[in-house]
C-alpha positions as CSV (number, residue, x, y, z in Angstrom):
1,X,8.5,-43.9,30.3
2,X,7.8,-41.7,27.5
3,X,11.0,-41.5,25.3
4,X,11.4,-37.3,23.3
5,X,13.7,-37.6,20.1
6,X,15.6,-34.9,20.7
7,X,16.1,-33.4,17.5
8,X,12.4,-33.6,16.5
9,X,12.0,-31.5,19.8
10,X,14.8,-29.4,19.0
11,X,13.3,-28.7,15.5
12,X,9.9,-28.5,16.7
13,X,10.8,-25.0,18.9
14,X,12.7,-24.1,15.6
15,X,9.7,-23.6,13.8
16,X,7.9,-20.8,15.4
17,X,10.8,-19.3,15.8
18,X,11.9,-19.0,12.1
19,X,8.2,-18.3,11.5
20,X,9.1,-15.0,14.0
21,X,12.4,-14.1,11.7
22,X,10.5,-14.6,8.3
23,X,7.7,-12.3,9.9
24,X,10.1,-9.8,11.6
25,X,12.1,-9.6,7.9
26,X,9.2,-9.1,5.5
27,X,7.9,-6.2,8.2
28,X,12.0,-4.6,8.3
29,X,11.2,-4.9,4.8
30,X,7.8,-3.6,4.4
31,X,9.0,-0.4,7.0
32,X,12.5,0.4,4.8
33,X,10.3,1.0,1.8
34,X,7.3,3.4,3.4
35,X,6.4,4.8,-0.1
36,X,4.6,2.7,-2.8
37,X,3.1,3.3,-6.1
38,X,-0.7,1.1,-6.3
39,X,-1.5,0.6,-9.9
40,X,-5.4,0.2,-11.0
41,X,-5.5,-0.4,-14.2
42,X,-7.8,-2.4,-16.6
43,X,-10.3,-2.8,-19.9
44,X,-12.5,-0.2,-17.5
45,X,-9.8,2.8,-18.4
46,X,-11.3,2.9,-21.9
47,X,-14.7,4.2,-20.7
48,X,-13.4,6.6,-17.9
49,X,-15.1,4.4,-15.2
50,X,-14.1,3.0,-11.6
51,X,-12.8,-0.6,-12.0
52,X,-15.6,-3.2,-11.4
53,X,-18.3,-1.0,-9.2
54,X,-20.4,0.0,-12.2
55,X,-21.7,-3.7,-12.1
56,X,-21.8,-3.7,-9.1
57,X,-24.4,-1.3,-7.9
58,X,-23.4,2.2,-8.2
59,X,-25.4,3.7,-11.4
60,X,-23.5,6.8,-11.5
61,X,-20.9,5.4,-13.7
62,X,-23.7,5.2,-16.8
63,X,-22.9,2.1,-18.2
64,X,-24.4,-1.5,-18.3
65,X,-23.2,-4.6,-17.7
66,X,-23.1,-5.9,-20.8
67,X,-21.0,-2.6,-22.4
68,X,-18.9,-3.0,-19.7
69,X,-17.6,-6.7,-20.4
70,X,-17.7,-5.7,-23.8
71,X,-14.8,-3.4,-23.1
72,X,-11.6,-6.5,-23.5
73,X,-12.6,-6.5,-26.9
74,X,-11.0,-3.2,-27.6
75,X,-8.5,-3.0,-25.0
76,X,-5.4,-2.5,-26.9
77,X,-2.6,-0.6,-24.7
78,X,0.2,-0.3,-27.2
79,X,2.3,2.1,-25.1
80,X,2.3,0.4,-22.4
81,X,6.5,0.6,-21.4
82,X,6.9,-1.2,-17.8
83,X,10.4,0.2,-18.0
84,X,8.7,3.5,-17.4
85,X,6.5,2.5,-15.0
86,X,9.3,1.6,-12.5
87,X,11.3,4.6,-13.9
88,X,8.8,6.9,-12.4
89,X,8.5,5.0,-9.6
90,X,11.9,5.3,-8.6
91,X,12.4,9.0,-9.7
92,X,8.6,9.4,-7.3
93,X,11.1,7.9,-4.5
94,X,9.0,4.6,-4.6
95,X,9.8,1.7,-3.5
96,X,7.4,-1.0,-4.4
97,X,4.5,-1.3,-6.5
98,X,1.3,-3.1,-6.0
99,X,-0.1,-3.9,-9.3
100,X,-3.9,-5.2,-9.6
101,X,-3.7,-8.9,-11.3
102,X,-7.7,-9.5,-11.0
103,X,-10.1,-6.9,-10.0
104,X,-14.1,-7.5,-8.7
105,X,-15.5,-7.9,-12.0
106,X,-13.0,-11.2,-12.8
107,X,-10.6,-9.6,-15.4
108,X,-7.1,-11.1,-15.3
109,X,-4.5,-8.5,-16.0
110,X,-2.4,-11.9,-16.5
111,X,-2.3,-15.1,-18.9
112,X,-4.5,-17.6,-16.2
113,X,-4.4,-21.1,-17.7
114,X,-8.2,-21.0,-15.4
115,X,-10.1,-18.7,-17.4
116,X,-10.5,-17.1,-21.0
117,X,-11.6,-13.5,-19.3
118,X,-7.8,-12.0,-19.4
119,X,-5.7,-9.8,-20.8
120,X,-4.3,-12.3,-23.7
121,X,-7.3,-12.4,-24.7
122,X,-7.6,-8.7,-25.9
123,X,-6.0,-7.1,-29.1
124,X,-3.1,-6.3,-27.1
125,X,-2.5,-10.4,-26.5
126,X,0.2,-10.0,-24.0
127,X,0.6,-11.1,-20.7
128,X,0.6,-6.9,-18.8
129,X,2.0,-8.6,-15.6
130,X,4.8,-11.1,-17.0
131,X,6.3,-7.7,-18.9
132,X,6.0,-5.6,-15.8
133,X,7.6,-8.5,-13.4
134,X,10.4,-9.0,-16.2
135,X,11.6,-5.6,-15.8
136,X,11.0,-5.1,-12.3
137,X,13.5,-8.1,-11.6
138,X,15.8,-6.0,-14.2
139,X,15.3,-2.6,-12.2
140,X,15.4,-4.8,-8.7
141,X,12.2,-3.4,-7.3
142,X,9.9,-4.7,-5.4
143,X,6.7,-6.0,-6.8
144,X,3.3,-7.2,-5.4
145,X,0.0,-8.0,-6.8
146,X,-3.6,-7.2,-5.3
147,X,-5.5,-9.9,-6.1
148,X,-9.7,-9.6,-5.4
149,X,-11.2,-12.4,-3.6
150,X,-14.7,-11.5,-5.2
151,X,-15.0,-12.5,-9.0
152,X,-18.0,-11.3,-10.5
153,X,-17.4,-13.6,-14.1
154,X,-17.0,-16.4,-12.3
155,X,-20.0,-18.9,-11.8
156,X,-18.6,-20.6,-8.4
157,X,-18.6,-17.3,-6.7
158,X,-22.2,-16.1,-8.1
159,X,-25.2,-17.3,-10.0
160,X,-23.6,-15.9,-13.1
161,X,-26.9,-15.7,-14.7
162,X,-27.9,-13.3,-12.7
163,X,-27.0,-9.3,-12.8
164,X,-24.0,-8.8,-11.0
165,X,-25.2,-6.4,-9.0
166,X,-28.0,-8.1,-7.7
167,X,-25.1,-10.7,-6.0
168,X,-22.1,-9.1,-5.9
169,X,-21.0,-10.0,-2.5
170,X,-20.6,-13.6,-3.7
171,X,-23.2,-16.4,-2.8
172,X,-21.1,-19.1,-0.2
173,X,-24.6,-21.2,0.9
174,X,-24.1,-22.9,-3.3
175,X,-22.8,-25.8,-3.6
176,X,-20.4,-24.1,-6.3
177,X,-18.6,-22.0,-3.8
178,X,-15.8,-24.6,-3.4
179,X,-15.0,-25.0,-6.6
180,X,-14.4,-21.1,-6.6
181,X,-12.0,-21.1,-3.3
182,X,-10.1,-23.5,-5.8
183,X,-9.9,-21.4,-8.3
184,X,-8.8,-19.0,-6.0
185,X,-5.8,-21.2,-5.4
186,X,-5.0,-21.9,-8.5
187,X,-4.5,-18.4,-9.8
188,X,-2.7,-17.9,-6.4
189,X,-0.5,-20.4,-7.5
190,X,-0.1,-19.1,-10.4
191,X,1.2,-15.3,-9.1
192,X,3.4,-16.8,-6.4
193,X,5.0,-19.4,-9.0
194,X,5.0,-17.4,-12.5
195,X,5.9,-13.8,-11.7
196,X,9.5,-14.0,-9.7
197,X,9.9,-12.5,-6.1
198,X,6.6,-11.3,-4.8
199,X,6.8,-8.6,-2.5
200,X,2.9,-8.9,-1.5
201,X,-0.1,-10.5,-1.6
202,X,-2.6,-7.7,-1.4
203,X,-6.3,-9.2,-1.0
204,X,-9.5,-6.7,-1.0
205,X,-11.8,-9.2,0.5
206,X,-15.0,-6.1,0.6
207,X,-17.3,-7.3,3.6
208,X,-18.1,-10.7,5.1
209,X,-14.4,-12.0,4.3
210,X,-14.8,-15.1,6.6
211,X,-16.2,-16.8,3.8
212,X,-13.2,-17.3,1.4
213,X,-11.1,-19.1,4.4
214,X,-8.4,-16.8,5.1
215,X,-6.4,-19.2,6.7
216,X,-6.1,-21.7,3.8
217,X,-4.1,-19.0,1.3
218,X,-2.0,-17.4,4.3
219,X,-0.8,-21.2,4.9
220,X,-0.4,-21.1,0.5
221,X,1.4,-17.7,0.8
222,X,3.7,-18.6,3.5
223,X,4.6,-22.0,2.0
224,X,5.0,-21.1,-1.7
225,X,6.5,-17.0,-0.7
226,X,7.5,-16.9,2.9
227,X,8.8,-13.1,2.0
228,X,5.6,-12.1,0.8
229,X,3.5,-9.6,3.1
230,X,-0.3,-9.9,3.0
231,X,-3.0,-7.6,4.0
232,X,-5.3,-7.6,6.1
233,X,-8.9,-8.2,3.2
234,X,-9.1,-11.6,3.3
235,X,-10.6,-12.0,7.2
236,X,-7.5,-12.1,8.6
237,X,-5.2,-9.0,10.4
238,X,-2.0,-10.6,8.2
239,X,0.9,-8.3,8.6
240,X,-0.6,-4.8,8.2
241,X,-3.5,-3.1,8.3
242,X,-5.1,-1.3,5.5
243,X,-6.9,2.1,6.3
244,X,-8.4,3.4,2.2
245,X,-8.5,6.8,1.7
246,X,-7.7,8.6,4.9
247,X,-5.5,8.8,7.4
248,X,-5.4,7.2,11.2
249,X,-5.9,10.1,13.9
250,X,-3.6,8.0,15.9
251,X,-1.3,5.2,15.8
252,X,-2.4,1.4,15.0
253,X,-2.4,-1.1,18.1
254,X,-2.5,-4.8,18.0
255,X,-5.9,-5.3,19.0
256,X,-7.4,-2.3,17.5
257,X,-10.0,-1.7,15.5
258,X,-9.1,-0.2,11.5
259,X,-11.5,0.4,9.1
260,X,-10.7,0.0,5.9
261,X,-13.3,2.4,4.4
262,X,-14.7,2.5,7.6
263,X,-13.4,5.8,9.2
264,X,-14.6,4.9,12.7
265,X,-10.7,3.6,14.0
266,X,-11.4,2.0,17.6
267,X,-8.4,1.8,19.9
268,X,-5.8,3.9,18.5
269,X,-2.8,5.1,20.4
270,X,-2.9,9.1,20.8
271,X,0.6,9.0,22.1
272,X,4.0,7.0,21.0
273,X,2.9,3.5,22.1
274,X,5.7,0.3,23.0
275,X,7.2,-1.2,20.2
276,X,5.7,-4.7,21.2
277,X,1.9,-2.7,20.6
278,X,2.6,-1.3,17.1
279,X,0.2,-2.4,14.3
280,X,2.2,-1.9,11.1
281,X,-0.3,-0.4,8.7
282,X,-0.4,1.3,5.1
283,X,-3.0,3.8,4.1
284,X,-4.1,3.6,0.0
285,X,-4.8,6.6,-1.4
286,X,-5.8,8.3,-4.9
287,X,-4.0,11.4,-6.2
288,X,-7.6,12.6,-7.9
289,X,-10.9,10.9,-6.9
290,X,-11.0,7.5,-8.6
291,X,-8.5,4.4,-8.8
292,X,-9.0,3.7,-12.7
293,X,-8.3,6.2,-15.4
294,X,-11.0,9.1,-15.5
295,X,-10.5,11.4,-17.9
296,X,-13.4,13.5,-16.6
297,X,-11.6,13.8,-13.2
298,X,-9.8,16.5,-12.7
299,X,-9.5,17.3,-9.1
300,X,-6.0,16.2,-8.2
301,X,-4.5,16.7,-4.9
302,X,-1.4,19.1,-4.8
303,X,1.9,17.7,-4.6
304,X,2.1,19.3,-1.2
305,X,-1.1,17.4,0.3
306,X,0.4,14.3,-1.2
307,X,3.7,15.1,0.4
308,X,2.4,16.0,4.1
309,X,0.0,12.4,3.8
310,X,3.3,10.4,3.6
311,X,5.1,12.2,6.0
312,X,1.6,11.6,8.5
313,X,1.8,8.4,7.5
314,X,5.3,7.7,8.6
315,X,4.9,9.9,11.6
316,X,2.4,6.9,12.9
317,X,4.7,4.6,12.0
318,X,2.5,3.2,8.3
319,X,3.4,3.3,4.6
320,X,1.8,5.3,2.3
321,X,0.6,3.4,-1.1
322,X,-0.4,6.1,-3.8
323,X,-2.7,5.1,-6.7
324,X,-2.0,5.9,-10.5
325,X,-4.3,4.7,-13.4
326,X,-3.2,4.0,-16.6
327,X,-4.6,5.6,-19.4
328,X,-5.8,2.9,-22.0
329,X,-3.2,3.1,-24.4
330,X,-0.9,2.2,-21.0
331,X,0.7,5.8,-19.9
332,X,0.5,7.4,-17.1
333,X,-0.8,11.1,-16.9
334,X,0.8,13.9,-16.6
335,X,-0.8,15.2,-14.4
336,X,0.1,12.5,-12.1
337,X,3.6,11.7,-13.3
338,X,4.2,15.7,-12.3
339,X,3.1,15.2,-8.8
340,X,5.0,12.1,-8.0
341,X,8.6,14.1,-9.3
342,X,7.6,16.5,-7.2
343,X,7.4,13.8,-4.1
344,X,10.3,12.6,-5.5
345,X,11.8,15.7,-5.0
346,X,11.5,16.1,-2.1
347,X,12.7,13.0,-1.5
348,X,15.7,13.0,-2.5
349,X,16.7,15.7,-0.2
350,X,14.8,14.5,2.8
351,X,14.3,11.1,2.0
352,X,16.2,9.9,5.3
353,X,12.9,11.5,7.7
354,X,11.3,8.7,5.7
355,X,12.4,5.7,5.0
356,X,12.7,3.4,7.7
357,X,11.6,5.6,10.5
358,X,9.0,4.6,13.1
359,X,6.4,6.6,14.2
360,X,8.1,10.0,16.3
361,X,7.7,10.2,20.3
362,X,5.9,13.4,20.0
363,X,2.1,13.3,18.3
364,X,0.9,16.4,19.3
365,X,2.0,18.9,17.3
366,X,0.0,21.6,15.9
367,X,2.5,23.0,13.2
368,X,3.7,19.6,11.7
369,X,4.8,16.0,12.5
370,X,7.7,14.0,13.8
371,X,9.6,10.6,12.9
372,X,12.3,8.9,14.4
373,X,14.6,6.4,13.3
374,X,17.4,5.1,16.5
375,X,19.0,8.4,18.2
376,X,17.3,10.7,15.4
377,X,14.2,12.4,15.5
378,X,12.9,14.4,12.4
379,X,10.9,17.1,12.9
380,X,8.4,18.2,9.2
381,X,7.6,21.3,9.9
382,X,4.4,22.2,8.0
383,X,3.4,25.9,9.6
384,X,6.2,28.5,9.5
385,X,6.7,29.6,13.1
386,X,6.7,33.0,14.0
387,X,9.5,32.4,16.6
388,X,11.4,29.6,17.9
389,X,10.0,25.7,18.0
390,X,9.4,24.3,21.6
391,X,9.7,20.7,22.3
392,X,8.5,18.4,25.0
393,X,8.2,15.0,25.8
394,X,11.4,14.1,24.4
395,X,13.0,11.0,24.9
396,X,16.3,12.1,26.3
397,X,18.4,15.3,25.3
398,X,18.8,17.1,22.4
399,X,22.5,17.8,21.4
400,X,22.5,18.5,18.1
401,X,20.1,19.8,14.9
402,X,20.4,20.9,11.2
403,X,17.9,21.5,8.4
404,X,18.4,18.5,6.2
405,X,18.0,20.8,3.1
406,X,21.5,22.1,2.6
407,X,23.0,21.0,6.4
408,X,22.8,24.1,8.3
409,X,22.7,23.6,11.9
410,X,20.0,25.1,14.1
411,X,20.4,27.0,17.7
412,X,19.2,24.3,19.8
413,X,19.1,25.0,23.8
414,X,18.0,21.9,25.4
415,X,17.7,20.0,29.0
416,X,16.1,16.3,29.4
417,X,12.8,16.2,27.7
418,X,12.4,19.2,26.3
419,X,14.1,21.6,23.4
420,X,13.8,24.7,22.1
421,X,14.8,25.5,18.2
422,X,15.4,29.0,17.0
423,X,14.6,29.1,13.4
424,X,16.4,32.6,12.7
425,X,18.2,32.3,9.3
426,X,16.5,29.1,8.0
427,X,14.0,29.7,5.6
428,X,10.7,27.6,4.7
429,X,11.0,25.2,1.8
430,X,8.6,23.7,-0.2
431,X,6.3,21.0,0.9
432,X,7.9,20.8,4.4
433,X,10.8,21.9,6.0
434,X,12.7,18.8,8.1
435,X,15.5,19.1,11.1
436,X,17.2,15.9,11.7
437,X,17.7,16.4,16.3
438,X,20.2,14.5,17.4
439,X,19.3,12.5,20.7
440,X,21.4,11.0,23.7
């Protein structure tokens, strides 16, 4: 007779269960926040170039290797004022911020007892990520570090002798590449231990991420920061999905296929899909062309394209993470700080069509978007109708609607399914113009 200790059993089904509600929580988290501020920033803002990729292959950036890992030696941000970082975060209508701890080329943005190629090693001397994760604990918001699985400086990834761009995607047949998965785990360690509440782990794993054994840091993650969301870079789907640059034409699915630079989505849902079959998702996004400082780039989106993106975003249910980069004294530009007030904004009067929503039950619509959030739908109107908005495909009826942006209510005739909003005497505001429908 085989004898079951009952409370070993009993704890035994309590596990994956509390694994659900620590997974359901970080995602009610991850969904409340929809809007976050993705910091690139490094030695590489002093010579206007992308972070990393000028050793790495692409020529365009006209500078070598060598003057490029000569750059630490002058990096010296004196204005750097993390206060103000999360400042403008907040006034953006942020609500988390994603800050890159170690880049491709190896830099450490922190002070890593593992390696002598880091920011205390500069002329500035101080630890960038302590300062910023000191006064967001302070300012109570939400921070998470992106963290690059490839490491050009280090000799366990790569033959270091060797011109990084000639192995940049890390060699795994050396008997070294061990010793770098430790190291791996010992700066993890580091970030999850040092650094106060994480609110993500954000991995950018480039191709073949199979090699760095996924598995073994999500079980570090969830042991050390069971709060902490992770990506999906480091050859595992984790809890969301990362789409760079570009938005989904439809929604995420469990089981389908998202590119991450890769714009060829496979599987997406073209209409609302069941709850159970959402893929939660964040897009990354730059408000100019490049993720590091440029001072040469000037061709910054309009605060208008930056608003509509998040409100797509939300309307399929993802987060939108926007990029600034530093300049290399340690301000942002203002060129950038003016478009996120602007989304801020905006924000602040319409702010409740975006956070926390889910993605709306109408996707078709040619003159703007729609979210929902329980017996609300929002409806962004983009294009200024000529006459009045139809609806269908409604979940219910309509009984109620108002322009968000000073209350007015709209004429709404409506019958199960479908709703019909005449516009006259509301007036197009800027960005996009949102009616909160009420639903029964």
């Amino acid at each position: 007779m085989i004898r079951i200790n009952r409370r070993a059993f009993l704890c035994g089904a309590a596990l994956p269960l509390a694994a659900a509600d620590e997974a359901a929580g970080r995602l009610r988290r991850f969904n409340e926040a929809k809007f976050g501020l993705f910091v690139h920033w490094g030695p590489y803002s002093l010579a206007s170039v992308e972070a990393s990729w000028p050793i790495m292959g692409q020529a365009r950036w006209n500078i070598s290797e060598a003057e490029y890992r000569a750059l630490p030696q002058r990096f010296n941000p004196v204005r750097f004022d993390p206060q103000a970082w999360i400042e403008l975060a907040k006034a953006a209508g942020q609500r988390y911020m994603i800050f890159t701890s170690k880049h491709h080329d190896g830099f450490c943005m922190f002070d890593s007892a593992y390696t002598g190629y880091k920011i205390t090693r500069t002329p500035y001397g101080k630890d960038t990520l302590k300062m910023l994760a000191e006064a967001a604990r302070e300012a109570a918001f939400p921070l998470g570090f992106y963290y690059s699985p490839p490491d050009m400086n280090h000799p366990g990834y790569r033959d270091t002798s060797k011109p990084s761009n000639s192995n940049w995607r890390g060699e795994p047949e050396r008997p070294e590449w061990p010793l770098y998965l430790d190291y791996m785990e010992l700066q993890l360690r580091e970030l999850l231990t040092r650094y106060g509440d994480v609110f993500a782990i954000w991995f950018d794993g480039l191709d073949r991420q199979e090699k760095y054994d996924g598995t073994r840091f999500h079980s570090l993650i969830r042991s050390l920061r069971p709060g902490a969301l992770i990506n999906n870079r480091i050859g595992l789907t984790g809890d969301f999905v990362t789409p760079e640059q570009r938005l989904p034409k439809g929604i995420p699915r469990k089981g389908s296929v998202v590119g991450n630079t890769n714009p060829n989505d496979q599987g997406l849902a073209l209409a609302a899909p069941r709850r159970e079959e959402f893929q939660p998702w964040e897009t990354c996004m730059t408000v100019n062309g490049t993720w590091g400082y440029n001072v040469n780039d000037r061709n910054y989106k309009p605060a208008t394209d930056l608003v509509r993106a998040l409100i797509d975003a939300a309307s399929k249910g993802g987060n939108f993470l926007l990029n600034a980069g530093p300049t290399p004294e340690g301000t942002i530009q203002p060129e950038i700080e003016e478009r996120l007030r602007s989304m801020g904004r905006w924000l602040g009067v319409n702010g409740e069509a975006i956070y926390g929503t889910t993605y709306g039950p109408v996707q078709d619509l040619p003159y703007g978007r729609m979210t929902a959030k329980g017996k609300t739908l929002y409806l962004h109107v983009f294009d200024w109708p000529q006459g009045p908005l139809e609806l269908k495909g409604l979940p219910g009826r309509a009984i109620s609607a108002q322009a968000l942006a000073g209350g007015k209510p709209v004429r709404l005739t409506a019958v199960a399914g479908r709703a019909r909003l005449d516009l006259a005497g509301h007036r197009q505001t800027e960005h996009a113009t949102v009616f909160a429908i009420r639903m029964v």
